[in-house]
N, C-alpha and C positions, 0 to 999 in steps of 0.2 A: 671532088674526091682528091685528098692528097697520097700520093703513091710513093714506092720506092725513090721510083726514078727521080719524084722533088726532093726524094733528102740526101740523094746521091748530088744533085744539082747543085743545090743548099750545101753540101759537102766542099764543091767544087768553087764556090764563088765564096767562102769567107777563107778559104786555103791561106795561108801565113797571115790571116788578121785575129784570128782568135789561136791559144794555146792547144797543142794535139796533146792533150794530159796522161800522163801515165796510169798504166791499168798494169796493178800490180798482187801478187799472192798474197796474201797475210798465214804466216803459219801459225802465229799464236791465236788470233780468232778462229781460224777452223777447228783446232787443238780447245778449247772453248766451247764452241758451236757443234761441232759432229759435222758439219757443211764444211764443204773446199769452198773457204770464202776468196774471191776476186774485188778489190777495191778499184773502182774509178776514180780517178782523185780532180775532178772540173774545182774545186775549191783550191785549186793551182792555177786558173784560168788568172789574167792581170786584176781583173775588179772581184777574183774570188768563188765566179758560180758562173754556173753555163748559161744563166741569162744572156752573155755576151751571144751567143749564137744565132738565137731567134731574133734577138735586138739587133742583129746587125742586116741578116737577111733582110727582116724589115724595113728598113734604112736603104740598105741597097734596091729595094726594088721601086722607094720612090721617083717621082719625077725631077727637073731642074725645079720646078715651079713650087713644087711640095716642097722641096728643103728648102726653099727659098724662104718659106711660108713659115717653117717650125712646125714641130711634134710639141706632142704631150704622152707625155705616161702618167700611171697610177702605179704606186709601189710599195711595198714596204720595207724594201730596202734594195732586193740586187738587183731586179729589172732595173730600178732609178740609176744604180751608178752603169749599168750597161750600156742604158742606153744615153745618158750623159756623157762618158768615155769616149765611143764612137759617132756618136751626134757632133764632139768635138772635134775627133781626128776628121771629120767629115766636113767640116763647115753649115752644121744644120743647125738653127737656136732650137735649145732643151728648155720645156715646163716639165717640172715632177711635182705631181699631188702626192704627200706623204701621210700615213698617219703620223697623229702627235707623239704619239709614245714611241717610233723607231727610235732602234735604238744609236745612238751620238754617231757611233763610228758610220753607219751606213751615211748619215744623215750629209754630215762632214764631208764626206769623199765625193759625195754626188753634187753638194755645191764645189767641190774643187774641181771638177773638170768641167765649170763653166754653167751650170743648168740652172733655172731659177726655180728654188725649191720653194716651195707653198707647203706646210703644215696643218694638215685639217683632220680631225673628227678622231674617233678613239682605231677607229676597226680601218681595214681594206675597202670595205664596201662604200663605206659614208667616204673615203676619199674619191674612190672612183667617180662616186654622185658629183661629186666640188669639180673635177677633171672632166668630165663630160658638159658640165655649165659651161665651164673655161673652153672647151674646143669650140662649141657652140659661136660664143660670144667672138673669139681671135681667130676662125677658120681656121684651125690649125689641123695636122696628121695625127690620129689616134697611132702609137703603139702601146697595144692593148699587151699586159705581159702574159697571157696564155690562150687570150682568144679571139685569133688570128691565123689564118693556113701560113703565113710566111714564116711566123712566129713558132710555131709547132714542125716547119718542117726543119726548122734550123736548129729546134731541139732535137730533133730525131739523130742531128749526127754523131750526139753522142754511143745513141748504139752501132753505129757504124764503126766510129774506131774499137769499140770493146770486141764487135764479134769480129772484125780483121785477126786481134791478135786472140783469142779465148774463142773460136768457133764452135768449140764443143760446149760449151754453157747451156747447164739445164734451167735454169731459172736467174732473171733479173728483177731485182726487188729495189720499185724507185718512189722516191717518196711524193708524194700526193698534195696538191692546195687546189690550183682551177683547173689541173688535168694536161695542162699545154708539155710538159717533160714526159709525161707519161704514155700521151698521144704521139707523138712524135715518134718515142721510141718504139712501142709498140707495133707501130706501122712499118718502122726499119726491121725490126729483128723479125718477126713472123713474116712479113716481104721477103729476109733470106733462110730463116728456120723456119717454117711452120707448128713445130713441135717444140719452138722453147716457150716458157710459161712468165706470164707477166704476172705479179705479182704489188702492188701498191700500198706506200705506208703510211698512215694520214694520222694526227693527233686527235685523242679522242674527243678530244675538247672544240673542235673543228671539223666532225666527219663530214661535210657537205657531201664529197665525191659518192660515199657512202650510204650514205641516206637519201640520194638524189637515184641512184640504181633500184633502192627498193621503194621507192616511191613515196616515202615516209620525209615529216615534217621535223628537220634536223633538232638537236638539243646542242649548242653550243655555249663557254663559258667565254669570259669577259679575256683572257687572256692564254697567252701561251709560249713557254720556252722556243719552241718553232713558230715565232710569227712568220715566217717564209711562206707557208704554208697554209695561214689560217686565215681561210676562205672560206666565206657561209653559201657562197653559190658556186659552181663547177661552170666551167665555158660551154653556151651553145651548142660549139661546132666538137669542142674535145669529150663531153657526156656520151652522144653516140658511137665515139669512137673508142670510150672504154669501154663501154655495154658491147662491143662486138669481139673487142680484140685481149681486153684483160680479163685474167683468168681469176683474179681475186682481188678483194682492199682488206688489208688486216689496221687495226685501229692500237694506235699504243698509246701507255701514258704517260703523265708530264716524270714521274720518276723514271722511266725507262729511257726517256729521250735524252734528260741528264746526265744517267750513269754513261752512257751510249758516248758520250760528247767528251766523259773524263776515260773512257776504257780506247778511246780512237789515241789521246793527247796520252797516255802512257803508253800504250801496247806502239800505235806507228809513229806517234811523235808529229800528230798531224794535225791542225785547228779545224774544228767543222762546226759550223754551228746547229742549233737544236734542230732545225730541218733538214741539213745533211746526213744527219745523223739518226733519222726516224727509221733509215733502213734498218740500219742493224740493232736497231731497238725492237722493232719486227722480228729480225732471226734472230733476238734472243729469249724474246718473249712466247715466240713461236716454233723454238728450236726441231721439236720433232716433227716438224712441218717439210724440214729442208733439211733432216738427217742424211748425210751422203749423197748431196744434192752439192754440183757444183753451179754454184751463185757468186752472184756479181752483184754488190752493192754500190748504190752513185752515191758518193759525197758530194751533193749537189753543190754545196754554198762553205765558205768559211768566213764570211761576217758577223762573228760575235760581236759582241760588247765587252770589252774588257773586265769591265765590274760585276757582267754574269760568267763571266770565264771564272774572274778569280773569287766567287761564290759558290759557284759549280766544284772547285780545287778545294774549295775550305772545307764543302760538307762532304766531299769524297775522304777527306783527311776524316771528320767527324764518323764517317760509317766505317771506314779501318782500323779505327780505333787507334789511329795516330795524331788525333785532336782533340781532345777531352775536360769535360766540364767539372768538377772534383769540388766539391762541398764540404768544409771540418767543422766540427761545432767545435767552439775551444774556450777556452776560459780568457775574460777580458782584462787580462795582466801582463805584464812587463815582460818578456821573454818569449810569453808561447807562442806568437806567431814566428818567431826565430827558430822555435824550435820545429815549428813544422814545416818551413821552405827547407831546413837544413836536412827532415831527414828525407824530403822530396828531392832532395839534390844529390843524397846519401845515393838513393833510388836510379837517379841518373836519368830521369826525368827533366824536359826544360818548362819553367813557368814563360808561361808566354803574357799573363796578364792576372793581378791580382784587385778583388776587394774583400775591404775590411768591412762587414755589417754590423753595427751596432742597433741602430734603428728601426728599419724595416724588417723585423723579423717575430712572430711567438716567443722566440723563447725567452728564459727568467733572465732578469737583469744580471749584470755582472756576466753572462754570456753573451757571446758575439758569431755570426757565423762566416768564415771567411770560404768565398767563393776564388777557383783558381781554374785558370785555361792552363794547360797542360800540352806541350809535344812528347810525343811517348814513341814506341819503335813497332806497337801495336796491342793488339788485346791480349797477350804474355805480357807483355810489359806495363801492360794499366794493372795488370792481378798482382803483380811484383808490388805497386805503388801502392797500392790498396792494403795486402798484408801487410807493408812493412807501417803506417801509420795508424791500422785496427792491432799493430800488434803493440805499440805503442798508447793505444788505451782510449785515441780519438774516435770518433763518430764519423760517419762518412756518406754520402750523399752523391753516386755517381749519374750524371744524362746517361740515359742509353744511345745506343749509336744512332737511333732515328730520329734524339731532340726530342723523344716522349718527358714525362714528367719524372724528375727523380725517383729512385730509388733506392733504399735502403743498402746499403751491404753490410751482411749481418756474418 
């Protein structure tokens, strides 16, 4: 049984080695939400996510002989650089089995603080399988990233520093993969509240935690914006410990997690990635759930990928209707395409990227259709661009904000 008292311990023994993270109000997502939302921000930790915590416990509780020996972890990204980090600062050699598809930046950072990364199989699972041959074969230390009592007790301190400064907190809402964050905390917070409600947020496309409680044979997809989280099995030791102590798992999905990730990066100015950020894809999707509920969401991780950040940014730009796809049918002669940047620019619209179709298209020869990316100031300003080139006699073909198929504007 892991008790208060080890995560107060666990509290006690990584003291100045991991980041004490700020837990801070957000007024404009309560304002949003209807919920007094509180942010944990652990994706301010050095390698980015509170995996440091469990990973270190871990590590400290080995022997001389065990570091001597080396670890292995399975990851998909921020256990690996966690426990790489402090397996460094510690003198212990790091194995990290990776899936193939993490993504670069995780990848990168975990070979830079010394650990020898190994790349295997699509999913978490099949990595794990590769990592368990490998301890097998080199005797080495399993840190397992969520099913392990050292591991789970060292995530529990994150709810220790939240309820020091937020004691009155009616609900914490933390996001879900093999249960080891949520175990942890659970056991802290109802150890000092009994009355606050734990709550879990797991991608749909990965409910394991979920479908492992109703005793139902999970449906998972091949991928997911939150791979932090996308686990087809739940731990062991941390299963019985949500069955007893979490009050709920709510399931969100890959669009909620997305918007979630560009609404954290404008509202506080703060990188999370898709599994940090399932929480508040939960209390948005589940608003009246937590109306006038003061909640505290973990920003578990901020190891994105750069090139899903700035995908994530482009199709937010695409849904606010300040990045738009703009279709003219026009006549294939000497002037008209001049004539139509000019009065797009009359409009005060910027082209961001133009083609000219001649070829690939229905319509009659001597027509062309020219396709145009468009920065605009939002959807006033697309209807601005629109009339003033329907009033000018052209044909027009706008995306809708969701990248469905053209349509007509008549």
């Amino acid at each position: 049984m892991i008790t208060l008292k080890d995560i107060r311990d666990a509290a006690e023994a990584i003291r100045n080695n991991v980041v004490r993270t700020p837990t801070i109000r957000s007024r404009t997502l309560s304002e949003i939400t209807g919920a007094d939302v509180i942010l944990k921000l652990d994706n301010l930790q050095f390698t980015a996510s509170f995996k440091e915590r469990g990973a270190l416990v871990k590590l400290l509780s080995l022997s001389d002989d065990e570091r001597k020996q080396g670890v292995i972890a399975m990851s998909a990204g921020n256990h690996a650089q966690a426990v790489a980090y402090h397996a460094q600062r510690l003198g212990i050699p790091a194995t990290i089995v990776m899936p193939r598809l993490t993504p670069t930046t995780k990848v990168e950072y975990t070979r830079a603080f010394g650990a020898e990364v190994i790349l295997h199989g699509d999913t978490f699972d099949e990595a794990a399988a590769l990592a368990q041959t490998i301890l097998a074969e080199r005797g080495l230390k399993l840190v397992h990233p969520y099913d392990d009592p050292k591991v789970i007790t060292g995530q529990g301190t994150v709810a220790l520093e939240i309820l020091e400064t937020h004691p009155d907190l009616d609900v914490l809402v933390v996001p879900v993969g093999g249960g080891g964050l949520i175990s942890g905390m659970a056991i802290a917070a109802k150890g000092i509240n009994s009355s606050i409600e734990i709550v879990g947020a797991q991608t749909a496309r990965f409910p394991s935690m979920l479908s492992a409680l109703k005793g139902i044979r999970g449906k998972f997809g091949t991928s997911t914006i939150a791979e932090g989280i996308a686990v087809k099995k739940p731990g062991r030791l941390t299963l019985p410990i949500v069955r007893e102590l979490v009050d709920d798992i709510l399931v969100v999905e890959e669009n909620g997690i997305e918007r979630s990730v560009l609404l954290l990066l404008e509202v506080e100015k703060t990188v999370v990635e898709g599994a940090g950020a399932a929480g508040l894809a939960a209390l948005l999707e589940y608003r009246g759930r937590f109306a006038g509920q003061k909640v505290c969401l973990i920003l578990s991780g901020g190891n994105i990928d750069l090139s899903v950040l700035s995908s994530i940014i482009q199709r937010g730009l695409v849904r606010q209707g300040q990045l738009i796809q703009l279709c003219v049918d026009v006549r294939d002669v000497p002037g008209t395409l001049a004539d139509v940047t000019r009065r797009i620019g009359e409009a005060e619209a910027n082209i961001i990227q133009v083609n000219h179709q001649r070829t690939f298209t229905q319509l009659p020869l001597q027509l062309a259709k020219v396709e145009f990316v468009l920065q605009t100031r939002g959807q006033d300003h697309v209807q601005q661009v629109v009339n003033v080139l329907r009033d000018a006699g052209y044909k027009i073909w706008l995306s809708d904000k969701e990248g469905h198929p053209e349509t007509v504007q008549t």
